[in-house]
C-alpha positions in Angstrom: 7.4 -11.3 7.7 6.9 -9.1 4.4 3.6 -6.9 4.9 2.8 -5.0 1.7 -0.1 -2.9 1.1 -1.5 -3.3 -2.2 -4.1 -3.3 -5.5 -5.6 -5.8 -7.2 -8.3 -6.1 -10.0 -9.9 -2.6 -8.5 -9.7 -4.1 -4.9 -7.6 -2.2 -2.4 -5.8 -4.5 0.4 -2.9 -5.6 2.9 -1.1 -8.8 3.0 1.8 -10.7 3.7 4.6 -12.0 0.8 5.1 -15.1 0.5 7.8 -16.5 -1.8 6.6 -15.6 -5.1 2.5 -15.7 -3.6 0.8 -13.0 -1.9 -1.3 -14.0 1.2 -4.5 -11.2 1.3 -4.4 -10.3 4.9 -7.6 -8.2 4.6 -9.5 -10.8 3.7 -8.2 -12.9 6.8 -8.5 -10.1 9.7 -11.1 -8.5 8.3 -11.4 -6.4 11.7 -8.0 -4.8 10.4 -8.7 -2.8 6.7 -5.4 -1.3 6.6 -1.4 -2.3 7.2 -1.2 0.9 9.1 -5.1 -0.3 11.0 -2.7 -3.4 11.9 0.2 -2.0 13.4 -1.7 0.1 15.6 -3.7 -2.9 17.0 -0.3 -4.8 17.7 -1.3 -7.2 15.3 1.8 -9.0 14.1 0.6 -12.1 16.1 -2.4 -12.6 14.5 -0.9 -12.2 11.1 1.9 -14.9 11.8 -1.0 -17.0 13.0 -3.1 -16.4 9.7 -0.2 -16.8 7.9 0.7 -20.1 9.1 -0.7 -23.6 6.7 -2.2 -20.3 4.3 -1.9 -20.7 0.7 -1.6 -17.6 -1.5 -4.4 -15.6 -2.7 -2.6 -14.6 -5.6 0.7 -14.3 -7.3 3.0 -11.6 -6.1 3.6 -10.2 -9.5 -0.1 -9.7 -10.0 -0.6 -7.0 -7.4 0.0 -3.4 -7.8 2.5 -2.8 -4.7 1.4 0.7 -2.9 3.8 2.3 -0.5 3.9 -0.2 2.6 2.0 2.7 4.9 -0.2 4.4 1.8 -1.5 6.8 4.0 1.4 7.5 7.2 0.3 10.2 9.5 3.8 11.7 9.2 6.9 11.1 7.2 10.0 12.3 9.0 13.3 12.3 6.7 16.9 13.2 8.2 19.5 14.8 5.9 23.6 15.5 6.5 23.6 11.8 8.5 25.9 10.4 6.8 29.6 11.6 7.1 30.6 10.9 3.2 27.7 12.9 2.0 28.0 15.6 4.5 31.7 16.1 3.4 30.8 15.4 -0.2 28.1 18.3 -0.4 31.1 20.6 1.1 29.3 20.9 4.9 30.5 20.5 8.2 29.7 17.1 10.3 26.3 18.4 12.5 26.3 18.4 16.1 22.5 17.8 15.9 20.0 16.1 14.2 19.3 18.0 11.2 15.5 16.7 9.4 12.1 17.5 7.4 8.8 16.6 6.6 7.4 14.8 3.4 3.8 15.0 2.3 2.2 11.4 2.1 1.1 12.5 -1.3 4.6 12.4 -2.5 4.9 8.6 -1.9 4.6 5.9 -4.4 5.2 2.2 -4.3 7.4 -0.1 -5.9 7.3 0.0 -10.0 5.2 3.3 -10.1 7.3 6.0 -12.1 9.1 8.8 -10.5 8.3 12.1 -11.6 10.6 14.7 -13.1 8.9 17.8 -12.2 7.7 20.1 -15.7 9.7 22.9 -13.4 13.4 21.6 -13.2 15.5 18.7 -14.5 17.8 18.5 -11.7 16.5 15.3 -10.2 18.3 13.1 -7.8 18.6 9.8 -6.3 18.9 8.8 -2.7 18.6 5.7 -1.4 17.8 5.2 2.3 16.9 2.9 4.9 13.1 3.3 6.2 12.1 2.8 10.1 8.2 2.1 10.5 6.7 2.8 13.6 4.4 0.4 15.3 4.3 1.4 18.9 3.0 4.7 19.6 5.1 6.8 22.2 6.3 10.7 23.3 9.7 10.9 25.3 10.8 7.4 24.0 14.2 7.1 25.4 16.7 5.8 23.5 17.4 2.3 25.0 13.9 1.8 24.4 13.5 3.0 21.1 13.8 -0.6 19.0 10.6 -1.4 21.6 8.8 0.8 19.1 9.5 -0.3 15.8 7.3 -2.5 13.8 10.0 -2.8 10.8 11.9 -1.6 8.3 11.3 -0.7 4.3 13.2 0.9 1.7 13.0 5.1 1.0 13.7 6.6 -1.7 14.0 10.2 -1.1 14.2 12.0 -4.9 15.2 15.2 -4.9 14.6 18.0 -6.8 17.8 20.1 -5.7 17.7 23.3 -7.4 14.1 24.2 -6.0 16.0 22.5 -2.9 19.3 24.7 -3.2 17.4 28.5 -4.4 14.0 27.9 -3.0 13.6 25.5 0.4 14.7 22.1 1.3 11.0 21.5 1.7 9.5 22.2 -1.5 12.7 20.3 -3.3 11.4 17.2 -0.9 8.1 17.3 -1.6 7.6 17.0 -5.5 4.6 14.7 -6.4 5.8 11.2 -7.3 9.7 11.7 -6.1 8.9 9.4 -3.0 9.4 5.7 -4.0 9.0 3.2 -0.3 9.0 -0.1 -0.5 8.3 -2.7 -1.8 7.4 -4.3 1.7 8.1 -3.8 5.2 10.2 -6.1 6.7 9.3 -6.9 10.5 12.2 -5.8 13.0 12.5 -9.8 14.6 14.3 -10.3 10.8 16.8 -7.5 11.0 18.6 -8.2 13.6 20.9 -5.4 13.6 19.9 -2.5 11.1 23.0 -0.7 12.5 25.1 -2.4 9.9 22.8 -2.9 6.6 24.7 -2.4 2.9 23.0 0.3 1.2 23.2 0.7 -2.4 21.7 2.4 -5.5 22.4 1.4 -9.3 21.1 3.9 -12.5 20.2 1.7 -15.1 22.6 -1.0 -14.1 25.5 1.0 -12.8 26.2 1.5 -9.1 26.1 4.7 -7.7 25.9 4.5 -3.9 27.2 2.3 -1.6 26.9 2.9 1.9 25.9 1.0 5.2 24.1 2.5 8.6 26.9 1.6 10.6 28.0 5.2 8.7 25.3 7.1 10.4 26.3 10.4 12.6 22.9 9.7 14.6 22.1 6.2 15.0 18.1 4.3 15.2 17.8 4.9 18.9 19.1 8.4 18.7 16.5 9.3 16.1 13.6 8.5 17.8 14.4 9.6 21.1 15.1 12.9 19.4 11.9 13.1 17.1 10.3 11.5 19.8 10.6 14.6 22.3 9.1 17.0 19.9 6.0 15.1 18.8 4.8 11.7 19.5 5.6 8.7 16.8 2.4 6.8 16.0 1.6 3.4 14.4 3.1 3.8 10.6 4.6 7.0 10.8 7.6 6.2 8.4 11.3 8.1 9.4 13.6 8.2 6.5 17.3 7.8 7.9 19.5 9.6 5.6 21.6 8.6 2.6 25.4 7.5 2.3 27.7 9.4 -0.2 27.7 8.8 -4.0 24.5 11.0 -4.9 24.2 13.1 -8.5 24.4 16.6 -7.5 27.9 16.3 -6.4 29.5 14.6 -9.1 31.1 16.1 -12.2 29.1 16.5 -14.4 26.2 16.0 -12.1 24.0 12.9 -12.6 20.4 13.4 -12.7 17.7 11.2 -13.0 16.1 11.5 -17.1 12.8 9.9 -18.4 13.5 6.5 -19.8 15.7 5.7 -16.6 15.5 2.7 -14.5 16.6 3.3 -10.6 17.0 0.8 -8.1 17.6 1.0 -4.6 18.7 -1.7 -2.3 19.0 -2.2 1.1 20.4 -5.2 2.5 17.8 -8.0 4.4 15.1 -5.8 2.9 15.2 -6.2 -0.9 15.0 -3.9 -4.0 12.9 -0.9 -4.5 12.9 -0.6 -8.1 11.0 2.7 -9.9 11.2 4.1 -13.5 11.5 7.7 -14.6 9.4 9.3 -15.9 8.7 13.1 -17.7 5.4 14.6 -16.2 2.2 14.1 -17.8 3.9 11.2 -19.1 3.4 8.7 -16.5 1.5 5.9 -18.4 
């Protein structure tokens, strides 16, 4: 299943896609207001009932897509876990899990502008595949770790490196509207194996990354075993897994993301997250 979390006509909701129809899941499980309300009532049974014999509420291309999880208790990125990009940023290959927190207020959904900041210009891309907790847990070892994923979505983790690079990681993470997920989440029973998913990002047609999680230095399980034995993982906590090689800073000239940009990220069995650029205060 695709579950999206959504606007429509004023109306705030949560459904499943279907083909090119949307099927209002809110309306149908009334019980459950939220995507996020859903996963933590281990819903995903009830929805494949509603969803079976339903026709859709609405066409797909009608809805404003939100961020899968609008309102995830935490969102837990990784960084240096890819080996390219670790070697391409001049580091050494970490012997642990290196990672930091995004505010939920950084998110957007899928078509909704990315912001370069008023403060800086230096804004990159990453592309990166999403996991999206359903299962709550603390100590979750890491053969057991799949046990706790509702599904995967696409990350987009924008960058603003030079507040990055000479101020902190964390406030270059956490710009407002540099946090693109989406456009769905795609239940784990379809990705059979995200340990080997093509991950790619274009600029305004051209291909810039190309990567695929079987390059991770910490795999799925690894990551939430480790995240896991510092704080527990709730229903739609989102965990950002890193991104392969190819990004703008390192490149000569760099690339950065400019207003008037189109920037699409893909990950493979999930679809395209695709976002505009945008200058600040210029967001339409």
């Amino acid at each position: 299943m695709k579950l999206v979390s959504y606007t429509h006509k004023g109306r705030s909701s949560w459904g499943a896609a279907a083909g090119t129809g949307l099927v209002d899941m809110g309306k149908r499980l009334p019980d459950l207001p939220s995507l996020r309300s859903a996963l933590a009532a281990n819903a995903q049974g009830r929805i494949a009932a509603a969803l079976k014999g339903a026709t859709a509420d609405l066409p797909l291309s009608e809805a404003r897509l939100l961020p899968p999880i609008p309102d995830p208790e935490k969102v837990i990125c990784f960084g240096n876990n890819y080996r390219e990009h670790v070697l391409e940023a001049g580091g050494k290959i970490p012997e642990h899990p290196s990672l930091f927190v995004r505010l939920a207020n950084t998110l957007v959904g899928h078509e909704a502008p990315i912001i370069v900041p008023r403060v800086s210009s230096d804004l990159d891309y990453e592309t990166e595949l999403a996991l999206v907790i359903g299962k709550p847990g603390r100590h979750i070892p890491a053969a057991k770790a799949f046990d706790h994923i509702a599904g995967y979505t696409c990350f987009h983790d924008a960058s603003v490196r030079d507040f990055q690079l000479l101020h902190s990681l964390d406030a270059g993470k956490n710009f407002i509207g540099t946090g693109p997920c989406g456009p769905w989440i795609v239940t784990r029973d379809e990705i059979p194996n995200p340990g080997n998913l093509t991950l790619r990002t274009r600029l305004n047609g051209t291909l810039l990354q190309n990567g695929n999680t079987s390059e991770l230095i910490f795999d799925i399980p690894a990551m939430i075993a480790y995240i896991s034995s510092f704080t527990p993982l709730a229903p739609g906590d989102i965990i950002a897994t890193g991104t392969p090689s190819g990004v703008g800073f390192t490149r000569k000239p760099p690339i950065w993301l400019k207003p008037g940009d189109v920037v699409e990220i893909e990950v493979e069995g999930i679809g395209i997250l695709r976002n505009p650029v945008r200058a600040e205060g210029d967001e339409g």
